[in-house]
C-alpha positions, 0 to 999 in steps of 0.5 A: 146915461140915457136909457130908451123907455124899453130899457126903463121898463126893463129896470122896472122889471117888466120883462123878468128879473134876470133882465132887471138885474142884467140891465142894471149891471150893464147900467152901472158899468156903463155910468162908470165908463162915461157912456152916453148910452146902450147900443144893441149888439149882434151876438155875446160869447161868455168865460164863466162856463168853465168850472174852473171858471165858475164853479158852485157859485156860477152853478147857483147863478145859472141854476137861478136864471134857468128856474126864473126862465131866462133866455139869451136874447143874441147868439151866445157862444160859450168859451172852453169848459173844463173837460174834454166831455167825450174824453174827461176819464182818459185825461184822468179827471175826476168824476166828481168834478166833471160831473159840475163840469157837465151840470154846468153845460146842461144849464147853460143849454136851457139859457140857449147858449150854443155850446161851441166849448172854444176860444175861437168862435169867429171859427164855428157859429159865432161869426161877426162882420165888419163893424158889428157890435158885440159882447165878448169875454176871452181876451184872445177872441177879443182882440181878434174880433176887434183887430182882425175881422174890424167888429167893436167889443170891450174886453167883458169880464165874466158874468157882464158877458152874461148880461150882455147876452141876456138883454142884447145889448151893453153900455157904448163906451170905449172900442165901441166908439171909432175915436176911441180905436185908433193907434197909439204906439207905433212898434216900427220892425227894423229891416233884416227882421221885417225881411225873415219874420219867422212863423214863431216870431208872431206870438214873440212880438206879441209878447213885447207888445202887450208887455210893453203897452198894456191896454193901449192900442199898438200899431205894427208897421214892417210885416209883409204878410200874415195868415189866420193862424199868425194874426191868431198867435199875436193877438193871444200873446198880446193880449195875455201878457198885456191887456191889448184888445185891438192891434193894427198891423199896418197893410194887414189888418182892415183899420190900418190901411195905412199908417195914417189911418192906423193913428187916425191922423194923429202921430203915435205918442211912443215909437219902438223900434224892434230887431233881432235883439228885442225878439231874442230877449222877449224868448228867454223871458217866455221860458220859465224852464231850461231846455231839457226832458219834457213831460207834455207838449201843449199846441192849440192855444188859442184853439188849432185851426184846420190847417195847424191840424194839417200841419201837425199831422205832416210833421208827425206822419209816420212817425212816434211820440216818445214813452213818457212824453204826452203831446196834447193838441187843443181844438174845438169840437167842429175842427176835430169832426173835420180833421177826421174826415180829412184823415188828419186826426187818424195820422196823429193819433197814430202817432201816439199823440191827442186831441184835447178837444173843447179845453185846454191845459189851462182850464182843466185839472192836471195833477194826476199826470204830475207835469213838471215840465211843459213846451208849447208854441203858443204865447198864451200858454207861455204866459199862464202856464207857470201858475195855471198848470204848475209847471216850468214852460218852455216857448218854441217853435212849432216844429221844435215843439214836434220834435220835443215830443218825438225825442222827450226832450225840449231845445230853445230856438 
């Protein structure tokens, strides 16, 4: 791999270790891959900032670049941490492991890294443009850098992130290269469902399509329109039930104008059909449980945008969650402080709901509540929540998700 003569002296150590040592990681990744060379990119978002994550081994390393005085060298946001750190005693966590939690948040501040605490930072601070090259962890923002908003990252692993934002730059392999983005299988929706393509059909087919591809590059052809929020919801399922990182839907997405620039000329080498049939049998594979009494309701994975705050408030006003039965919302720090001007947060508050804010169900410590059952409209959570929080899941709708909340009982679409 070509190295500039900057890059030389770096592994020459002539800009600190955490660089020499950075670089040399991003080096060795990069021989392994094939890639020709290092490309700069415009900003990194990194995983290991959970103490789920990281733990006393990424509180050694951190407190190890900060002593020899290491700096991100690109905006560098972090992914969710394992505390709501206004809320972690409320949520019952125990001191002591918030306490890592929060040692490791002040390390990270003395690397310079903006503590955003989400896993959609295309929403505050850490926004890319079309064809920007970057260094991200988190499979869903990820996938929807690359699918949604057009810019290059490989999926990272967590402390190549760190790497990559330490010296600004990653080996150019992969989705980095424009050959190497272009569709492989073609998932073709058959009419009827094309025609009445539900709002919780989303994370469904993204299901089947990370199930069925992997990490190959799907490309979908039949939906009409999508918002923010679906677009959100297929890429997070796709990506946690497979390894997708970049989807085309065709009419949608801005590398899939059409069909032909989707595949990039070339004919797909697997055509799937998808009806009715697939997204009922892709349900009953996303629920572990039965329907039946719920313990919690977890919504925001990935974290809720504005309008699903809105939403949920509609869907809650004047209305009580049930006694026993907790209804968690994920979102990360900037939403809340706006659904609060806009009143959102007061309404489901006031129903006796709460904001889990800069976490998740997922990345922090739940045995004090001792949840046996819990429901969610996300595909991510369906998928993790078997082993991540211990607990039978059942998927559904949101307004079904709502509905479990305010009777403590859950019903399958």
């Amino acid at each position: 791999m070509h190295l500039t003569d900057e890059e030389k002296r770096i592994l020459d150590g002539a800009f600190g270790e955490p660089q020499r040592i950075a670089l040399n990681v991003l080096s060795k990744l990069g021989e392994a891959y094939g890639a020709d060379r290092m490309i700069e990119i415009a900003s990194a978002h990194i995983v290991a900032c959970s103490y789920q994550i990281a733990g006393e081994a990424g509180i050694e390393i951190y407190s190890k670049l900060v002593e020899q005085g290491a700096r991100v060298k690109v905006r560098t946001t972090s992914d969710p941490g394992s505390i709501d750190f206004a809320r972690w005693r409320a949520f019952r966590t125990p001191t002591e492991y918030a306490e890592r939690q929060i040692k490791i948040a002040e390390l990270l501040g003395k690397l310079g890294v903006i503590p955003t605490w989400t896993c959609t930072p295309y929403t505050t601070f850490n926004v890319p443009k079309f064809g920007e090259h970057l260094g991200w962890s988190e499979s869903s923002a990820v996938v929807f850098a690359n699918s949604v908003i057009g810019a290059r990252t490989n999926r990272l692993a967590a402390y190549i992130d760190v790497c990559a934002a330490l010296v600004g730059k990653v080996p150019r392999f992969g989705l980095h290269l424009p050959e190497r983005r272009r569709g492989e299988v073609l998932f073709e929706l058959a009419p009827d469902l094309a025609d009445d393509f539900e709002d919780h059909f989303f994370p469904v087919l993204g299901y089947l399509v990370g199930q069925t591809v992997g990490d190959r590059i799907p490309v979908i052809s039949g939906i009409g329109r999508a918002t923010f929020d679906q677009l959100k919801a297929f890429g997070a399922a796709s990506a946690a039930s497979g390894s997708v990182a970049l989807y085309h839907i065709v009419g949608i997405t801005p590398e899939a104008r059409t069909l032909e620039e989707a595949f990039g000329g070339r004919a797909p080498a697997e055509h799937i059909a998808v009806g009715r049939a697939e997204i009922d049998r892709t349900l009953e594979q996303m629920s572990t449980g039965k329907a039946d009494a719920v313990d919690v309701i977890g919504l925001g994975c990935p974290h809720a945008s504005i309008d699903q705050l809105r939403r949920y408030a509609a869907l809650l006003e004047g209305k009580r969650v049930h006694s026993g039965t907790e209804l968690w919302i994920c979102a990360n720090t900037v939403v809340e402080e706006m659904a609060r001007k806009m009143g959102y947060v007061d309404t489901i508050e006031a129903a006796g709901a709460k904001l889990l804010v800069g976490t998740c169900h997922n990345d922090c410590p739940l045995g004090a509540w001792n949840f046996r059952r819990l429901a969610t409209d996300s595909g991510k959570f369906a998928y993790y929540t078997p082993t991540t929080v211990g607990t039978e899941c059942i998927f559904t709708s949101t307004e079904a998700c709502i509905e479990a909340a305010l009777t403590g009982r859950v019903a399958r679409p």
